[in-house]
C-alpha positions as CSV (number, residue, x, y, z in Angstrom):
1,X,4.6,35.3,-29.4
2,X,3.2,33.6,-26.2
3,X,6.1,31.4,-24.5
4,X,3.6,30.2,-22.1
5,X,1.5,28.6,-24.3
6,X,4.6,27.5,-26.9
7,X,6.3,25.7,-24.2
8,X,3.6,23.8,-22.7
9,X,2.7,21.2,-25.1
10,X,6.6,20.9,-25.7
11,X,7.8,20.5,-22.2
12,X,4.7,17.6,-21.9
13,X,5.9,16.1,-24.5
14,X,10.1,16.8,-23.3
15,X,9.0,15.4,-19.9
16,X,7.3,12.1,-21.3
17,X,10.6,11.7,-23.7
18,X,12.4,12.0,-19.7
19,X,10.0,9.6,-18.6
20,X,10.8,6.9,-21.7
21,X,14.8,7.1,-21.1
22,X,14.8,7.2,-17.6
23,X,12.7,3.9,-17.5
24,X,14.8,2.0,-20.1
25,X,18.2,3.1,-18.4
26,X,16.5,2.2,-15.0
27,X,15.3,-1.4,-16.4
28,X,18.5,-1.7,-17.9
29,X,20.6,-1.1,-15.0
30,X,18.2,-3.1,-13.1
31,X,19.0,-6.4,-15.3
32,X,22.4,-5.7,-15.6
33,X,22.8,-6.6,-12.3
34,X,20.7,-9.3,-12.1
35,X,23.6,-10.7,-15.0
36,X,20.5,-10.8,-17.5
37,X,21.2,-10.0,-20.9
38,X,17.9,-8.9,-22.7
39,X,16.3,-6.0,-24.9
40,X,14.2,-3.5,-23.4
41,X,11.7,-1.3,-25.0
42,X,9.3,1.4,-23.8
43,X,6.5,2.9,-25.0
44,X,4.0,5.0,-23.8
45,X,0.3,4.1,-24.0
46,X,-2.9,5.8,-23.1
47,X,-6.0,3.4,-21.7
48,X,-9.3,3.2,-20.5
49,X,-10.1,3.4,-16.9
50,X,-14.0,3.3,-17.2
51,X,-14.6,7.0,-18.2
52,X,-11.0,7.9,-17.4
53,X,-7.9,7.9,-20.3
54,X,-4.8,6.5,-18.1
55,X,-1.4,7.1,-19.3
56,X,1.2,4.7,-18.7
57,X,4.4,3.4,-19.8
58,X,4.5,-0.5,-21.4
59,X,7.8,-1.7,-20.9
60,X,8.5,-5.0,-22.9
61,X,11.5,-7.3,-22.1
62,X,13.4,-10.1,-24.6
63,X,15.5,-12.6,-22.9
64,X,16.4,-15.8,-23.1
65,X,16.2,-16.1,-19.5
66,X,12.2,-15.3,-19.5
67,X,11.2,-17.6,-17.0
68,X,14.0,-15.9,-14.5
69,X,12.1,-12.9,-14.8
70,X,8.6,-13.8,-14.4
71,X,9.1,-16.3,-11.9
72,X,6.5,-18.6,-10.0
73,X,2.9,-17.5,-10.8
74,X,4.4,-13.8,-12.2
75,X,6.1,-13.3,-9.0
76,X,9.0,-12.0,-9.7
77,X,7.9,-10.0,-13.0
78,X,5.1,-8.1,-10.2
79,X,8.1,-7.6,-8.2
80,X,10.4,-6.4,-10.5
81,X,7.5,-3.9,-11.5
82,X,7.1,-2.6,-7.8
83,X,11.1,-2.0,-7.2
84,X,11.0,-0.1,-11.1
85,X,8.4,2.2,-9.6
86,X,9.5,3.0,-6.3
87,X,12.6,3.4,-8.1
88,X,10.9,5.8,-10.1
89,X,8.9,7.6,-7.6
90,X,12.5,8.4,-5.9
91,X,13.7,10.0,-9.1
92,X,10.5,11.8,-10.3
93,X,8.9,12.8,-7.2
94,X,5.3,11.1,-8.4
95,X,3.9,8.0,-9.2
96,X,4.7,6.8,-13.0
97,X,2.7,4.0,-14.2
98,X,5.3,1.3,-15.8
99,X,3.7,-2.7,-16.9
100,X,6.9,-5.2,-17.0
101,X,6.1,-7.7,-19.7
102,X,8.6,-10.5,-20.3
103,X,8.4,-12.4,-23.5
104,X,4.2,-11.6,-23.8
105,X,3.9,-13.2,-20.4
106,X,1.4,-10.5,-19.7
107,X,-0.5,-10.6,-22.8
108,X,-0.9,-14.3,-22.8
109,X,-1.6,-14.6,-19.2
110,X,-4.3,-11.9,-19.6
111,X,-6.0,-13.6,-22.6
112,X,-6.1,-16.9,-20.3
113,X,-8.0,-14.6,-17.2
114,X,-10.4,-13.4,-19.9
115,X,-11.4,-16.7,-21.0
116,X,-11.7,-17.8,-17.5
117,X,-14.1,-14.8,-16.5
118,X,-16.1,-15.5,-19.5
119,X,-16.3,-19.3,-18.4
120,X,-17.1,-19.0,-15.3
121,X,-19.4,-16.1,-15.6
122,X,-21.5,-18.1,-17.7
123,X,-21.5,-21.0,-15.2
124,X,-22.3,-18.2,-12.1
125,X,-25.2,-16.7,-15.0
126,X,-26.7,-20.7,-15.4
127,X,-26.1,-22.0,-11.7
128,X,-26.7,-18.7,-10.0
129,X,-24.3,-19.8,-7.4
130,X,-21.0,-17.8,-7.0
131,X,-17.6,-18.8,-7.8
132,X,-14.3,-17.6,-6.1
133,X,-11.2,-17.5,-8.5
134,X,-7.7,-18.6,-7.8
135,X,-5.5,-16.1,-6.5
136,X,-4.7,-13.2,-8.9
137,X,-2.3,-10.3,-8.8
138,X,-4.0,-6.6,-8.0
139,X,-3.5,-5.9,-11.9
140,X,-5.2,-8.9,-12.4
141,X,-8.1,-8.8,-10.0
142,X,-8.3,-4.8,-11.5
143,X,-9.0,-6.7,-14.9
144,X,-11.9,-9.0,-13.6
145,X,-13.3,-6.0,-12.1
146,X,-13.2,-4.1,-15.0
147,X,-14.4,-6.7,-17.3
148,X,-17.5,-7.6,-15.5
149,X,-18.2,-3.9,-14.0
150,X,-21.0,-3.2,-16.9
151,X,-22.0,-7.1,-17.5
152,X,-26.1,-7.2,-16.4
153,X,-26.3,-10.7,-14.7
154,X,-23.2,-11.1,-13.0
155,X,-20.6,-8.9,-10.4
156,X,-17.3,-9.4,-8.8
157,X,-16.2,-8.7,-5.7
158,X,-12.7,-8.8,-3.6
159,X,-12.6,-10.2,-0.2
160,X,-9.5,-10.7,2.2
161,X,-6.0,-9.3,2.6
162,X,-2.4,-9.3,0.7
163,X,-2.3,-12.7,-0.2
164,X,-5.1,-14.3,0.7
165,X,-7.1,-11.7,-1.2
166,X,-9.7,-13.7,-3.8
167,X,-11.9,-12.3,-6.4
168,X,-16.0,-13.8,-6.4
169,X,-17.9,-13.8,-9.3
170,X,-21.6,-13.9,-8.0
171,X,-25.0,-13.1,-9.7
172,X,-26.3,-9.5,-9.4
């Protein structure tokens, strides 16, 4: 009997388990102060980074006070997911990958970028003349990027700094 090999997938699998209550009792804690009574479920997921499989943890928030959480333009929800990280960095000693999602916010507000890119990259494919989007979180610039990295007439690029940072959709 190897214990080597016994106790490796067990302790990857005992860690991620560490991972999934440390995040709920650290989202928990986090809203409990902020006087904000909700639900709060995580999950772990596995996605595609081009050729890559990313793990990372999906944590999904019901409240009533939804738009307290996400804020102006996401702001608050992006900044609620920074503080959870470092937070988590702190206790873990590395970087854990955790999305904050308040009532879908993120799903919805990623179907809306989606059918924006596919708009305006048809517009940038017919007019040949680029187009620079509104401002877009990094997660959300990541998913422009991504979406039009293997498209054949069209490319985006990031120009600027923090804020100010804007993603171009211009021909190839």
């Amino acid at each position: 009997m190897n214990k080597k090999t016994e106790s490796k997938p067990r302790s990857k699998k005992v860690r991620s388990n560490k991972y999934l209550s440390e995040i709920e009792k650290t989202v928990s804690e986090l809203l409990e102060k902020l006087t904000v009574e909700a639900k709060v479920e995580v999950r772990e997921e596995t996605g595609e980074d081009k050729e890559e499989q990313v793990k990372h943890f999906r944590v999904n928030i019901e409240t009533t006070e939804s738009g307290l959480l996400i804020g102006h333009h996401g702001e608050t929800i992006n900044s609620l997911q920074l503080l959870v990280g470092v937070i988590l960095y702190k206790k873990f000693k590395e970087w854990v990958r955790v999305i904050i999602d308040v009532g879908d916010y993120r799903k919805m507000r990623e179907e809306s970028i989606r059918e924006m890119v596919n708009r305006i990259a048809a517009e940038v494919e017919q007019t040949g003349r680029p187009v620079e989007l509104p401002y877009l979180s990094p997660l959300e610039r990541r998913l422009v990027h991504m979406m039009l990295s293997e498209h054949e007439k069209v490319m985006s690029e990031s120009q600027g700094e923090g804020k100010d940072r804007r993603v171009t959709i211009k021909p190839r």
